[in-house]
N, C-alpha and C positions, 0 to 999 in steps of 0.2 A: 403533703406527701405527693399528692397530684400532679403540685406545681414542679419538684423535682423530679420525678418520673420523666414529665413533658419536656425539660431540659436536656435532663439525659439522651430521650429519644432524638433531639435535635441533635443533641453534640455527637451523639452518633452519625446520623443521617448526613451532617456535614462532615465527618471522615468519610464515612464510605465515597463520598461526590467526591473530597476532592482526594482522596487516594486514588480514582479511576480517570482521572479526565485529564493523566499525562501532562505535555508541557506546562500546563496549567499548572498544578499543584504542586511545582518546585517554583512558584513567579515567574516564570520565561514569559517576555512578552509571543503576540504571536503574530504571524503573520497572512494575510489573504493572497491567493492565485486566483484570478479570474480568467477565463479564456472566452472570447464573445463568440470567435467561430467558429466553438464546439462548446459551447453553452453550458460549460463547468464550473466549478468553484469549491476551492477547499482552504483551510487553513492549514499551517505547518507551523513548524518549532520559528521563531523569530532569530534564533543561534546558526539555521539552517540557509544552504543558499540556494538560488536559482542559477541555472544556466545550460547552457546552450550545450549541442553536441558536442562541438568545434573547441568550446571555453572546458567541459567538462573531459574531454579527450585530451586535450594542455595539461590540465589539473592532473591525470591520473598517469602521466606520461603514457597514453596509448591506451592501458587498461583497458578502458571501458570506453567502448565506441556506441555510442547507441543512436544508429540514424533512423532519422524521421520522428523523435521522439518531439511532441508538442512542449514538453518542460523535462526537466530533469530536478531536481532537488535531494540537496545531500548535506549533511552534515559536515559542517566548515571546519572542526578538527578530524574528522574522518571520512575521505569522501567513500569509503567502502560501505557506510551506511547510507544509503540512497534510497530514493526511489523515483521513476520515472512514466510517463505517461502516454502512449499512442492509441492514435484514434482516428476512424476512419469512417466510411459511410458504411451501413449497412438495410438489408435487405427490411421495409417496417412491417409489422407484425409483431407478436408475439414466438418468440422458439419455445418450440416442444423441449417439453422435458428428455424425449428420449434424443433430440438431438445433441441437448446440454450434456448427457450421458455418453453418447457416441465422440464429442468432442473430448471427454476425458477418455476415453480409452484411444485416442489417436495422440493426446499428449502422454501418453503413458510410454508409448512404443517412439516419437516423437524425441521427449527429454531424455529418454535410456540411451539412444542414439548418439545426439546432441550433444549433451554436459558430463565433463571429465567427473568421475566421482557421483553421479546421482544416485539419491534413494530419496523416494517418492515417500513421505509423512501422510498425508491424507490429502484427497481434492473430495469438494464437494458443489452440490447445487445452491446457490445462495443470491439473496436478493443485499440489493444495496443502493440508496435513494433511488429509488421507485426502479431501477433494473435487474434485469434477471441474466446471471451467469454462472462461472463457473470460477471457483477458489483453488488452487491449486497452491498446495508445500510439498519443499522437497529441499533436498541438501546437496549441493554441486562443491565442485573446485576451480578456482582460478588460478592461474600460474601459483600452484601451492597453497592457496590460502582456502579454506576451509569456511563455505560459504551456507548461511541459507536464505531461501528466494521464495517468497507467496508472488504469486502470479494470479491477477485476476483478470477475466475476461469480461466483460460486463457490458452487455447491450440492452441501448435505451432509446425510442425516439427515433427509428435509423438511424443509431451514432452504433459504433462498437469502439469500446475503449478497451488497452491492453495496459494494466498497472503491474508494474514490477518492483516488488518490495525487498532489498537485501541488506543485511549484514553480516559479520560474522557468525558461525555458526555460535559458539560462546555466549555472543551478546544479541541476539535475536531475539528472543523474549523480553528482555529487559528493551531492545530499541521499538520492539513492536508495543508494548505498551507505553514506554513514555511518548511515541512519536504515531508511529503509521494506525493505531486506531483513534487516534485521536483525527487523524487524516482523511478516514474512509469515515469516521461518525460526521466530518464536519461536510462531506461533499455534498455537492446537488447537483444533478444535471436536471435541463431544461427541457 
């Protein structure tokens, strides 16, 4: 009886892993981004592609312009699920919490501005490999299309990187678990 209990718990313990660990758990191979001159690294879906502003503004005819972006990565049957990477130097130390704070309330008034259709889901204060920032959802429009967007700010190192994660509003959940936390669990900055 023991001995089947103990199997049990295992045949459990191996769904819940691989129910949670995205591309993984449908076989998709996967793939590494390394970037040496901002000392990052993540894996992404191996179905998903990399590229450039220049290549991803061809691809979406105009749509989506994103300069200065170090990578971009999007889903090869949909590039409206993406997501993209800037990064910059920043000031080293540690930020206060109440700055992390102050910075969401400047993208509060910021994004209302900014994005045709915004409603702000929740931002919060959050760490992610060893950086301290600021997680930011919200629901925007593109030429019609009914989007949503986690934006993370996250400084580490003096580096400050800026992630922007979107899909459709529809399929946001579903792309953020098979894809983008599988993305921000695998990263390391340096």
């Amino acid at each position: 009886m023991k001995k089947l209990r103990m199997v049990c718990y295992c045949a459990v313990i191996f769904l819940i892993a691989s129910s949670t660990s995205g591309w993984g758990s449908q076989g998709e191979a996967s793939e590494t981004y390394s970037n040496s001159q901002w000392d990052f690294s993540f894996t992404y879906p191996g179905s998903w592609d990399l590229y450039s502003n220049k290549t991803f503004t061809e691809k979406t005819h105009g749509l989506w312009n994103v300069p200065n972006a170090v990578v971009i990565v999007a889903n090869s049957n949909n590039p409206e699920e993406n997501f993209f990477v800037k990064a910059d130097p920043a000031p080293s130390g540690i930020v206060p919490e109440s700055e992390l704070q102050g910075m969401i309330e400047f993208l509060d008034q910021e994004y209302q501005q900014r994005y045709q259709g915004f409603r702000k889901i929740h931002a919060n204060i959050v760490e992610i490999a060893g950086g301290k920032g600021v997680e930011y959802l919200m629901d925007t429009e593109r030429e019609g299309t009914k989007l949503r967007q986690k934006v993370l700010l996250l400084i580490k190192n003096s580096k400050s990187f800026i992630w922007t994660f979107t899909a459709h509003r529809d399929r946001y959940d579903q792309v953020d678990k098979e894809c983008f936390e599988g993305v921000l669990n695998s990263l390391t900055i340096k």
